[in-house]
N, C-alpha and C positions, 0 to 999 in steps of 0.2 A: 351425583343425584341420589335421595335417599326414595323410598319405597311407602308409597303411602296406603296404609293396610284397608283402609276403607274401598279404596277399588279392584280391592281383591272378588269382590263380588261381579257375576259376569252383567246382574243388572244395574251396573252402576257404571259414571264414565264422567271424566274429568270434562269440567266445563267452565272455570276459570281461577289464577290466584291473585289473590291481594294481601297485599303489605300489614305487617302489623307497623305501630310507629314505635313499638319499644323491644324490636324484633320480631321476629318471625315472620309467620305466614300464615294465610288461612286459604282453605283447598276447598272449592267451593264445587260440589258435585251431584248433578243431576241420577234420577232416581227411574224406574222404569212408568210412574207414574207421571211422571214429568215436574214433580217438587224436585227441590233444593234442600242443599245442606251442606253447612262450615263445619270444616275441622280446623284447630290450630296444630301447627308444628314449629318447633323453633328453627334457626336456620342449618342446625347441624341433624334434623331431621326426628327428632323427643315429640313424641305426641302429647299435646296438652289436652284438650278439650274441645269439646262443639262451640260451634259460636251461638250456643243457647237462647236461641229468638223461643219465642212461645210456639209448643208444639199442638195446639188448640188450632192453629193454622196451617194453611196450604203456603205454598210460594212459587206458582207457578206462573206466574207474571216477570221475576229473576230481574225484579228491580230491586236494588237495595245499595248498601256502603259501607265503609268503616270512616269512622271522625278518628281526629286526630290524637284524640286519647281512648281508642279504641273503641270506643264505643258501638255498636254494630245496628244498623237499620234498616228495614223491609219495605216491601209494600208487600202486604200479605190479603190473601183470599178470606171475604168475609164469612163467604158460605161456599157448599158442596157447587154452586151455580153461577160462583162469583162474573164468570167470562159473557153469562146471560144477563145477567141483574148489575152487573158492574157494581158489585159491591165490594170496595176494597178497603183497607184501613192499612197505617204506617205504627210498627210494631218495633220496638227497640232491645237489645239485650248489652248490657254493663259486666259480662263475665268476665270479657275477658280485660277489661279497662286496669285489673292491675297484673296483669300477665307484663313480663318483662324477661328478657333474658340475659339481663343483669345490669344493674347500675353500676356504671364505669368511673360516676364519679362527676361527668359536669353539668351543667345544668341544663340543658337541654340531651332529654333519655334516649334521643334520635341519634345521639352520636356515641359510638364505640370506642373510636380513640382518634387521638390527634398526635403527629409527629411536626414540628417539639411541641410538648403536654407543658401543663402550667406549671410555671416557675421553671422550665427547663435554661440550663446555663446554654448557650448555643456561642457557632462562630461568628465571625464578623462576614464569614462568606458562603450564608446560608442559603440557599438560593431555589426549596421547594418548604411546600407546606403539603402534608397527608392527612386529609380527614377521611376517617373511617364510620360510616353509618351501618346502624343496625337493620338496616333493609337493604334490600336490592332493588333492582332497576333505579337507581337513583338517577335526574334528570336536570339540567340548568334552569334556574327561573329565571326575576328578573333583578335581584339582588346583586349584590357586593361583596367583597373580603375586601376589607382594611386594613392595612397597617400604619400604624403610626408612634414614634418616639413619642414616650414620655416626659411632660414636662418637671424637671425635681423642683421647678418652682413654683409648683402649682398655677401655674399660667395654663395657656391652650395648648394640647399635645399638635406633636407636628405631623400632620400628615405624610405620611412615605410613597403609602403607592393606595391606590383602590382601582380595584380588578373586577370587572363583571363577569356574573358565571355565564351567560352564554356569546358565545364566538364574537370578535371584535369585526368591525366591517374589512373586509379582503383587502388583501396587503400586508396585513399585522399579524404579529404570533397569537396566536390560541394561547393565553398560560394559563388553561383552566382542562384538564381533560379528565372524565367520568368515567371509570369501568365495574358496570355491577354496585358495589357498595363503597367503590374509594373513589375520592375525589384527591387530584394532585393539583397542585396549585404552582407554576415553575414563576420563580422571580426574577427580575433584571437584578443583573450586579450593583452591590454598594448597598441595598436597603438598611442593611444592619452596619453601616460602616464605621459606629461608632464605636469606641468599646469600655465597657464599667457602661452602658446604658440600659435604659429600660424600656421595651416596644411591647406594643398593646394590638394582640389582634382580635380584629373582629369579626364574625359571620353573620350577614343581616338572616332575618327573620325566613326572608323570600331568595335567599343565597341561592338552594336547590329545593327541588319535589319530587315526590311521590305521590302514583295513583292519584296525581294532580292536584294534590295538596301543599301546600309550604310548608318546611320542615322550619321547626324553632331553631336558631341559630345560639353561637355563645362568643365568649368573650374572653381573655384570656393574657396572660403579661408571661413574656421570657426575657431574659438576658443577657448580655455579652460579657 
């Protein structure tokens, strides 16, 4: 766990994080006047920046979010009286929407890496998938992972297996299990039992979440 310099001050104190969707984190920390304020850090702990909402405002209400391309949003205090007059307004900042801690390369920025990666040559008896996400607390939705052989005749690919990421009704194996930012995906034997062929996997849309969002999924071909 890295050290976040902003509370180094004694009137200051942690009071929640949330996910960036292209890495990192943002540290969202209460003040002795009772506002708010985002810092970003990547996840090996590099301070980037405030999450730069209009400082014209209060934010003592500590409603707000991050969208899914960063984007960042409030409910901010209209005036010095707002909690009297209920006067509030919803207030956005786009800083840090191209903050990234690195493009890995597929097309959805939520993911870090995947074992096997595209076009990987693999065995006939391959029997996990590893995706790695560029956040943490990563969580099962209600999506799918797909696999399925390729058709070389341009026909309909053949389904192999589809796996939902959360727990199958009791009795059955879990082949989906979460820790922090990896997902492991365990397969029955045979899936790949072909060999010179070509399998197509896929991650739907609502596969997993964060901070109670759907993560964009992707798509991808190996071979034997």
């Amino acid at each position: 766990m890295f050290s976040v310099s902003q509370l180094n001050d004694v009137n200051t104190q942690l009071y929640d994080i949330r996910n960036l969707y292209k890495g990192g984190e943002v540290f969202i920390i209460t003040t002795s006047d009772n506002n708010i304020s985002g810092f970003a850090y990547s996840n090996d702990g590099m301070y980037n920046s405030t999450w730069a909402l209009p400082n014209n405002y209060t934010y003592t209400r500590k409603i707000y979010g991050i969208n899914t391309d960063n984007t960042v949003w409030a409910i901010a205090d209209k005036s010095n009286n707002a909690i009297a007059t209920n006067q509030w307004t919803i207030v956005y900042s786009t800083a840090l929407t191209t903050y990234s801690t690195g493009d890995a390369g597929y097309s959805s920025s939520s993911i870090l890496s995947i074992i096997p990666g595209k076009n990987a040559v693999t065995t006939p008896d391959l029997n996990q998938i590893t995706i790695t996400y560029v956040m943490n607390s990563i969580e099962p939705s209600t999506g799918y992972i797909t696999i399925s052989q390729k058709n070389a005749n341009e026909g309909d690919d053949l389904i192999r297996i589809k796996i939902p990421a959360k727990s199958p009704p009791i009795g059955t194996v879990n082949n989906v299990i979460i820790h922090g930012s990896v997902v492991k995906v365990t397969l029955e034997d045979g899936i790949f039992d072909r060999e010179n062929a070509t399998y197509i996997i896929k991650i739907d849309d609502d596969f997993v979440q964060a901070n109670g969002q759907n993560l964009i999924g992707d798509s991808w071909e190996i071979s034997t």
